[in-house]
C-alpha positions in Angstrom: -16.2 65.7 93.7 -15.1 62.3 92.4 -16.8 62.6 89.2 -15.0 65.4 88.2 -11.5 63.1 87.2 -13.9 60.8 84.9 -14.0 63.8 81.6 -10.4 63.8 80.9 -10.3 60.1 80.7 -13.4 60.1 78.6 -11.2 62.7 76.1 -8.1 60.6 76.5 -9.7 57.2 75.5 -11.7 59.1 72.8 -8.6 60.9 70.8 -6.7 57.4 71.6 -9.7 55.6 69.3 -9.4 58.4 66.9 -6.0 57.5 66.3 -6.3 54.0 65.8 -9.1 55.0 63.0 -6.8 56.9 61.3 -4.1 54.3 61.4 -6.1 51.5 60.0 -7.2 54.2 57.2 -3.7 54.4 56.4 -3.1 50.6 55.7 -5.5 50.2 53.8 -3.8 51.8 50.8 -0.4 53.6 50.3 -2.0 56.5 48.2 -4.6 56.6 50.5 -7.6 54.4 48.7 -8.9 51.4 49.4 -7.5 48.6 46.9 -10.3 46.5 45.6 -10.2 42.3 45.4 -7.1 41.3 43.2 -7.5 40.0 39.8 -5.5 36.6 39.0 -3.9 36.6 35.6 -5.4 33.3 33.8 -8.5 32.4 32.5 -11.1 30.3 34.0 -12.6 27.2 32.5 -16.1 26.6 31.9 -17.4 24.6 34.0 -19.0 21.3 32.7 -21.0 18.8 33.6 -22.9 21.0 36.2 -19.9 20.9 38.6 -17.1 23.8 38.7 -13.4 23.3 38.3 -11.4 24.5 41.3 -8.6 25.7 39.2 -8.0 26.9 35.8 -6.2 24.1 33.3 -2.3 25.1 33.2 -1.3 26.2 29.5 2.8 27.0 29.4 4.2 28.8 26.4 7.1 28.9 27.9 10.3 28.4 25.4 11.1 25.0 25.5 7.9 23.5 26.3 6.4 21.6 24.0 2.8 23.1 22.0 0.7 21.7 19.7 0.9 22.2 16.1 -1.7 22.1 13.6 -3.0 18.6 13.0 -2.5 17.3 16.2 1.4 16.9 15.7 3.3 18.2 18.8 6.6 19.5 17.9 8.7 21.8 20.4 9.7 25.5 19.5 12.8 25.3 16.9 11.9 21.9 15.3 10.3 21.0 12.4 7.6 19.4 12.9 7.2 15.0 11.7 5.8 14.5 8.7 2.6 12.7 9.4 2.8 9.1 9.0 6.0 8.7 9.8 8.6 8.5 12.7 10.6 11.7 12.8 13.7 11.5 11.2 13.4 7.9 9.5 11.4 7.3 6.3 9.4 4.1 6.8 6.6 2.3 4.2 3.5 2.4 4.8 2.1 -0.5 6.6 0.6 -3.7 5.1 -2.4 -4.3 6.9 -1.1 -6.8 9.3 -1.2 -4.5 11.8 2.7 -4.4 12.5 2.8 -0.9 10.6 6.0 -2.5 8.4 6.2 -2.7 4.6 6.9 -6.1 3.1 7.0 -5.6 -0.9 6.9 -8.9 -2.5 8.7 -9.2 -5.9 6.3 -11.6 -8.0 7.9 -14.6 -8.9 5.8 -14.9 -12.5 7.9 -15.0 -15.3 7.7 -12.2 -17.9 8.4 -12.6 -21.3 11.6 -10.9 -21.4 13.2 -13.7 -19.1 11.7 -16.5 -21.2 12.8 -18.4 -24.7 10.0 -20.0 -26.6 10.4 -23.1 -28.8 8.1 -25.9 -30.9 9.7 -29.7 -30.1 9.7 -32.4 -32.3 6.2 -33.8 -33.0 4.7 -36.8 -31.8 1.5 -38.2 -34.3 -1.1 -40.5 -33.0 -4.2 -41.7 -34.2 -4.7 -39.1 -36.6 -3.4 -36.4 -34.3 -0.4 -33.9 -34.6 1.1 -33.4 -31.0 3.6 -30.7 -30.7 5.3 -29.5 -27.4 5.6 -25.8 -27.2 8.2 -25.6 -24.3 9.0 -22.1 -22.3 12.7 -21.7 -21.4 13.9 -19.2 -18.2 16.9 -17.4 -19.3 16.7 -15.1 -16.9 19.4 -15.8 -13.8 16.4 -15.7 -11.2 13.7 -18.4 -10.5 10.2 -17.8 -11.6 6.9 -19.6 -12.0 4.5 -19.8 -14.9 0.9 -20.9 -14.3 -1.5 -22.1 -16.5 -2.2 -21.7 -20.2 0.5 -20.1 -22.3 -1.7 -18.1 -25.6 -0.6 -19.2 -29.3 -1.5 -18.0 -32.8 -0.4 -19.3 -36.2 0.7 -16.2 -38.2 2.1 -15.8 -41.8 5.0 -13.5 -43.6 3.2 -11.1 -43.2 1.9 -11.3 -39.6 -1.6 -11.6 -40.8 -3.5 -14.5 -37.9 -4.5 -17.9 -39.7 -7.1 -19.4 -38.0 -8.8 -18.8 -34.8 -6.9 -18.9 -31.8 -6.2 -22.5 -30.1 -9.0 -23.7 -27.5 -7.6 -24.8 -24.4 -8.4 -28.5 -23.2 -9.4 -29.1 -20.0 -7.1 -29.2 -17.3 -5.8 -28.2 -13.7 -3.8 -25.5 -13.5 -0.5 -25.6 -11.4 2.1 -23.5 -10.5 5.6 -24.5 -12.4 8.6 -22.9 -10.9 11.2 -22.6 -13.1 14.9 -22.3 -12.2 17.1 -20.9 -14.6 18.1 -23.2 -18.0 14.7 -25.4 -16.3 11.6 -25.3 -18.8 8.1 -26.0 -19.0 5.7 -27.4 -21.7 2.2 -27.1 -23.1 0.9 -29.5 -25.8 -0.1 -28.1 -29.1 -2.8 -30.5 -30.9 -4.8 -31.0 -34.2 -6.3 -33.0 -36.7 -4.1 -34.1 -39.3 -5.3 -31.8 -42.3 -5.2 -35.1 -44.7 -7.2 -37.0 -42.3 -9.9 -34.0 -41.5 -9.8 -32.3 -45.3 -9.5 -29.2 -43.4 -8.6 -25.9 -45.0 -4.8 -25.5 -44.9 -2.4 -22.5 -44.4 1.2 -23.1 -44.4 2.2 -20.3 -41.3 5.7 -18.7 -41.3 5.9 -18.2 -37.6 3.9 -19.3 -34.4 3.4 -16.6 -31.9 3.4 -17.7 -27.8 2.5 -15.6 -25.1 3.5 -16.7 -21.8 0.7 -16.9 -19.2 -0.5 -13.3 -17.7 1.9 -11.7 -20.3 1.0 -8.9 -23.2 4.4 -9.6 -24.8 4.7 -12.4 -26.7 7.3 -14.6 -27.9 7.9 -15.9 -32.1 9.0 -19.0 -32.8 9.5 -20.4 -36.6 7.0 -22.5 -37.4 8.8 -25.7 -39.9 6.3 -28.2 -39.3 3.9 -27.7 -42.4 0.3 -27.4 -43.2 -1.8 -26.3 -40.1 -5.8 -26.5 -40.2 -7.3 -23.1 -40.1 -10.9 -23.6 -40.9 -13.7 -26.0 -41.7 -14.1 -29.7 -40.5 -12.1 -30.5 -37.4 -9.9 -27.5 -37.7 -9.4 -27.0 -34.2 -6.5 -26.4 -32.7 -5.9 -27.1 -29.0 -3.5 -26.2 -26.0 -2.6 -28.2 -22.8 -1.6 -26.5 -19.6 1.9 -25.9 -18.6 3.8 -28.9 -16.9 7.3 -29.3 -16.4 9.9 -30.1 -18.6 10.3 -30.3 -22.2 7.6 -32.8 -23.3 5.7 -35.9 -22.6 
């Protein structure tokens, strides 16, 4: 009969499928067992915003590469890292606020009393008053400026103040540069004590004190009787102008 032939085809096909089963078992795993989805070494970022990241961010700590130190500062493995501030290797000032990041330190220009010489000129009377010059010499072999009033006090032997100190008469101010040897003046005024009948001291020195200046300067005072109290006992300074006198 002709459907006799169709059973051993039927057992043929039927081990042949049974084979390729076992086959594809077999790849699956080399022990045997089915390997389960592969883990990929990194860690994912969170996602932000709502959306997802398609990849994780890259982070290398390989050697070499550069890292981040504390503070923000990234140095690479081996160096030490810049001091903050500061350009590595190079020492720089801090800036000065013009926004160029450089340091321009300006010397002052005022004269201190170290570089000056004080001295009383020759007085000039008139109409009743006693005019002195009290001139302030740069020694000092740079130029510098003085400004203002200079402070003065009439002292005795003893360095004991006579008097109240000198009121200053009005004035402008200006700046007085002085080049070395060059010299600048204020006027020291009064009342003649025998015109005035103020009180009387005879001082030994008169102390000067240059403008913006703690020091102060001693000069011998030669000139006689000074008024230190009662009527018209005032005594006055100018400011500084240049030169040695009127």
């Amino acid at each position: 009969m002709a459907h006799t032939s169709s059973s051993p085809r039927r057992r043929a096909l039927l081990a042949s499928s049974v084979a390729v089963l076992g086959l594809l078992t077999a790849c699956g795993s080399a022990d045997g067992t089915s390997a389960g989805p592969q883990k990929v070494p990194g860690t994912a970022a969170p996602a932000t915003g709502g959306s997802t990241s398609g990849a994780a961010p890259a982070t290398s700590d390989a050697p070499g590469s550069a890292t981040t130190a504390p503070g923000g500062t990234a140095t690479r493995p081996g160096s030490s890292p810049a001091t903050p501030g500061t350009s590595e290797g190079t020492s720089t000032s801090a800036g000065n606020g013009n926004g160029n990041g450089t340091s321009t330190t300006a010397r002052s220009t005022r004269c201190h009393t170290s570089e000056l010489r004080a001295t009383v000129g020759r007085n000039d009377p008139g109409a009743g008053q006693e005019n002195f010059p009290v001139v302030l010499t740069n020694t000092s072999g740079r130029t510098c400026t003085v400004r203002g009033y200079p402070g003065a006090a009439f002292v005795d032997a003893s360095g004991r103040q006579l008097g109240p100190d000198p009121k200053r008469e009005s004035g402008t101010p200006a700046t007085v540069t002085l080049r070395p040897g060059h010299s600048a003046w204020a006027g020291l005024t009064f009342s003649n004590p025998e015109v005035s009948e103020a009180r009387t001291a005879r001082p030994a020195t008169l102390i000067v004190t240059p403008p913006d200046e703690r020091d102060h300067l001693t000069v011998r005072w030669t000139a006689g009787q000074v008024p230190v109290g009662g009527n018209s006992s005032s005594v006055f300074l100018t400011v500084l102008s240049p030169g040695t006198g009127p």
